[in-house]
Every structure is written in C-alpha cells, then in structure tokens.
N, C-alpha and C positions, 0 to 999 in steps of 0.2 A: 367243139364243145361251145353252147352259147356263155355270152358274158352273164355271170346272175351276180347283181352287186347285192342280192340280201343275201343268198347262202353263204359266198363269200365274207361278207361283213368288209367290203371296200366302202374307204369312208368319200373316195371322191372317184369320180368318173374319165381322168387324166390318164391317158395312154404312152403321153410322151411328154416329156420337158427337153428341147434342145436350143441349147446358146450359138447364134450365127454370129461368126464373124469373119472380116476381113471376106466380103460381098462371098461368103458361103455360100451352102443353098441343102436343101432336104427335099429326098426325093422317098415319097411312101407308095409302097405296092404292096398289095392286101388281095386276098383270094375269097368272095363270098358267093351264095346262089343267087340268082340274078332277080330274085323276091326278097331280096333283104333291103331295107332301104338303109342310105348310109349316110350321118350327116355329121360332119368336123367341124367340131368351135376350133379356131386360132385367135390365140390370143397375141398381141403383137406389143414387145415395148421398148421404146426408144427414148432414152434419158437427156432430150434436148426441150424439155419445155422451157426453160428459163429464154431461151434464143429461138425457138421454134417463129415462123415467121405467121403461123395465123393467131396466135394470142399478146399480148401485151402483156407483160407480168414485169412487174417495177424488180429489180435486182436486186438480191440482201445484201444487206449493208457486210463491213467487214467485220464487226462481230457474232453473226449469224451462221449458221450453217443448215443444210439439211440433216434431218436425222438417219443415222446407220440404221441399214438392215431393215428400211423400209423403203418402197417403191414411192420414194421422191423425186420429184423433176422428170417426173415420168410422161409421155405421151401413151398413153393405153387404146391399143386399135382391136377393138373383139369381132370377128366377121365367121360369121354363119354358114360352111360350104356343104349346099345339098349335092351330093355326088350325081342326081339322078337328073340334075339344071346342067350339067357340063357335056361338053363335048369329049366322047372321052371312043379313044380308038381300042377296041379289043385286036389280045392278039389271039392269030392263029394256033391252035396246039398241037397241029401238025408238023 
C-alpha cells in the first residue's frame, strides 16, 4: 500500500525516532520495486556544542542554564541518503 500523507492526514513525514546509545547502531531493511526511488533524511544530534572542538562558544556563567525540553547545546547534522547513490549488494531469493 503506497504512503498517502493527504488521505491519511499525517502531519509529518517521520518513519522513525530512534535514541543510540552506548556506540549502538540501527540497521533498516525495506522491501520496494526497483522503480521506486528511495531517499532518508537523518537527522543526527549530539549535545556537546558548548565543548565541540569546531566552534568557540564562551561558557555560561553559573547562574545560567540552558532551557529544558529544548534542543540546546545541540550539534544538529541533517544528511540526505539517496538510496539509488549507494553501493548497495542485493540478496539472492533463492
């Protein structure tokens, strides 16, 4: 059955939210016809910007904080994977 986000009334196009930790890893296998073109946003984010080593960010003082329950101190990495760019090994279904 194709994905229809109007008949549906889905308000965002997110197929998955998964929290890695402790050097996890996620592995996705998907079954489609081979004229489908497939293309994954990941969105990536790592809460070390205060210490990350490509920016400078002066440190809050000690009556400061960041605010809860917003993505602060965040590094945010969004990468575009067109499935049809990869090297990608089909298996046999024999």
């Amino acid at each position: 059955m194709p994905f229809n986000t109007d008949s549906q009334r889905i308000k965002s196009k997110e197929l998955i939210r998964y929290f890695v930790s402790d050097n996890d890893s996620l592995k996705v296998a998907y079954t489609i016809s081979k004229e489908t073109a497939v293309m994954f946003t990941v969105i990536e984010y790592s809460y070390d910007l205060m210490e990350h080593d490509q920016f400078s960010i002066n440190k809050r003082s000690d009556d400061m904080m960041p605010k809860p329950f917003i993505i602060t101190d965040a590094v945010i990495l969004k990468k575009r994977i067109d499935i049809d760019t990869l090297n990608i090994k089909e298996k046999d279904s024999i």
